[in-house]
N, C-alpha and C positions, 0 to 999 in steps of 0.2 A: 538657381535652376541647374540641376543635374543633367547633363547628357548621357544617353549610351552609349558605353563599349562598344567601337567596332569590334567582327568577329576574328579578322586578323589579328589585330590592336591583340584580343586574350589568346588566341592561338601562339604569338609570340612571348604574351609572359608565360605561357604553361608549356610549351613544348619546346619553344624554340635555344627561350634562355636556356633550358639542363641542358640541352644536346649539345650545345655548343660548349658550355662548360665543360660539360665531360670529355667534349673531341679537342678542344685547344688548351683545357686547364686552367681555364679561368678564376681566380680566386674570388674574385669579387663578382656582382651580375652587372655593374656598372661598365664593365673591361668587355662584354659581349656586344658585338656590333647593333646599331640601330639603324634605321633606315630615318635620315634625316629630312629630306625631301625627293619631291620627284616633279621632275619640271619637262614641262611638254611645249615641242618647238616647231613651228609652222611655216617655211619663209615662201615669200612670195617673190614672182616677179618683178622686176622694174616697172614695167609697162601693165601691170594687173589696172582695174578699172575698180572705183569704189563699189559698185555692189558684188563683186569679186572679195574685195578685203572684207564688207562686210559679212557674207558670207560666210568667209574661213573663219573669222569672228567670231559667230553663230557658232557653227561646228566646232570649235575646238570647246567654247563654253558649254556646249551641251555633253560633249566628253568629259571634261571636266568638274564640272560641278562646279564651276567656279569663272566669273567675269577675266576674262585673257586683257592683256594690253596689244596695245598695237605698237611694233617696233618700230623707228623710222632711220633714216639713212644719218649719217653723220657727218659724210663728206661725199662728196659727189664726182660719180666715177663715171667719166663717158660711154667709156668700152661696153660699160652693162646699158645705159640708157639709164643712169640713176641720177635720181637730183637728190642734193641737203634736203632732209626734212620728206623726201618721200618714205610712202610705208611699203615695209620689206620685210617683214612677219609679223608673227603673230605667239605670243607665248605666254603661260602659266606658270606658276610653280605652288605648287601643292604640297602641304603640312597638317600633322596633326592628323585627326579625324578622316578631314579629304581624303589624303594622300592613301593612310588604309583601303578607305571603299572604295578607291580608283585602283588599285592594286589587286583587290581580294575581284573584279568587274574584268579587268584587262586581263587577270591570269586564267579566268574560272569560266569568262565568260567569251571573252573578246578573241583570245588566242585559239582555242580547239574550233572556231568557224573560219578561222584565217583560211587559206584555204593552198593547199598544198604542206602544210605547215608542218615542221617534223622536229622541231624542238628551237629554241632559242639559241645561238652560238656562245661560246663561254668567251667571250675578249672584252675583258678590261681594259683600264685604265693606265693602271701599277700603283694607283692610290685605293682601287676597290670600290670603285666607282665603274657605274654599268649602262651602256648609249645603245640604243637599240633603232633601227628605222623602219617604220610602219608605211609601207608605200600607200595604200587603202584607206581612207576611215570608215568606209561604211562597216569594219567588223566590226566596231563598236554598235551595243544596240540601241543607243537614244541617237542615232540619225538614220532618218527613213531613206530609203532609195527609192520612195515611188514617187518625188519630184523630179524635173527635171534636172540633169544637174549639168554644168558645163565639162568639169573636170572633176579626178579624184583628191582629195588634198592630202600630204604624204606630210608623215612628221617626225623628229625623234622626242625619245623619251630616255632620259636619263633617270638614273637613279640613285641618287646620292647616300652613302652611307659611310659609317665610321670607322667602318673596318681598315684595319692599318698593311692587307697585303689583299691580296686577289684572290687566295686560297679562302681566306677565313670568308671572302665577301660571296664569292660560289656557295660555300656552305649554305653561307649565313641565306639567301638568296633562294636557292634551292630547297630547303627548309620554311621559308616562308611559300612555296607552291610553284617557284619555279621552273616549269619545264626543260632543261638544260638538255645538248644533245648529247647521246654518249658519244664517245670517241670513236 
């Protein structure tokens, strides 16, 4: 059984690969950064209530496109009210096919409703790697806002790629549709 092309997925073998070749000198297309996953991260607090984590559950999987795990504690720390083995986020990570539609959704779709929103900050990693914090989820559009809801659930989103400096990962990033701010 054949799947379809995301339309990112061909946008980056037809446009993204040559420009990047031509601006860094790439000899090979293999040497052109990829976007290797993108992992979406939800923490909760100590004292959240089960239908609170399920909740955030819900919402991040419907963001996703994809069933999230539920983190839990590892050692238990007074000062937060945390115990071993409670749950303290909530997280995905997206590949492949996902990772495209959640990409080509959050930049085309999710981002211009943000709402004061004037471009993405350009700060890395120093490996080219890109963390960004979403205080909001409702700008995503598969969660409604006409339930009630108790709180907003706020998340980051990293975006892991293979670019070996921060410059080529801007590019590479920016060329794929991201809104970056000007200086």
């Amino acid at each position: 059984m054949k799947t379809s092309t995301s339309v990112m997925k061909v946008h980056y073998d037809q446009n993204v690969i040559p420009a990047l070749q031509k601006k860094f000198g790439y000899k090979n297309r293999h040497q052109v950064p990829v976007m290797e996953k993108i992992v979406i991260n939800s923490a909760l607090n100590a004292d959240s209530d089960k239908s609170w984590v399920a909740e955030v559950e819900k919402d991040i999987g419907l963001i996703a496109a994809q069933k999230p795990i539920i983190t839990r504690a590892k050692k238990s720390i007074s000062n937060f009210k945390l115990r071993q083995g409670m749950p303290n986020g909530v997280k995905v990570t997206l590949r492949g096919r996902q990772m495209y539609e959640f990409w080509s959704r959050w930049m085309h779709v999710a981002l211009p409703v943000s709402r004061d929103f004037r471009g993405l900050l350009n700060r890395f990693d120093g490996r080219g790697n890109y963390t960004v914090g979403i205080v909001d989820h409702t700008i995503f559009p598969e969660i409604s806002i006409d339930h009630d809801r108790k709180k907003n659930v706020g998340m980051d989103i990293t975006v892991v790629t293979s670019a070996k400096t921060d410059a080529e990962a801007l590019e590479f990033l920016r060329l794929m549709g991201a809104p970056f701010r000007l200086k």
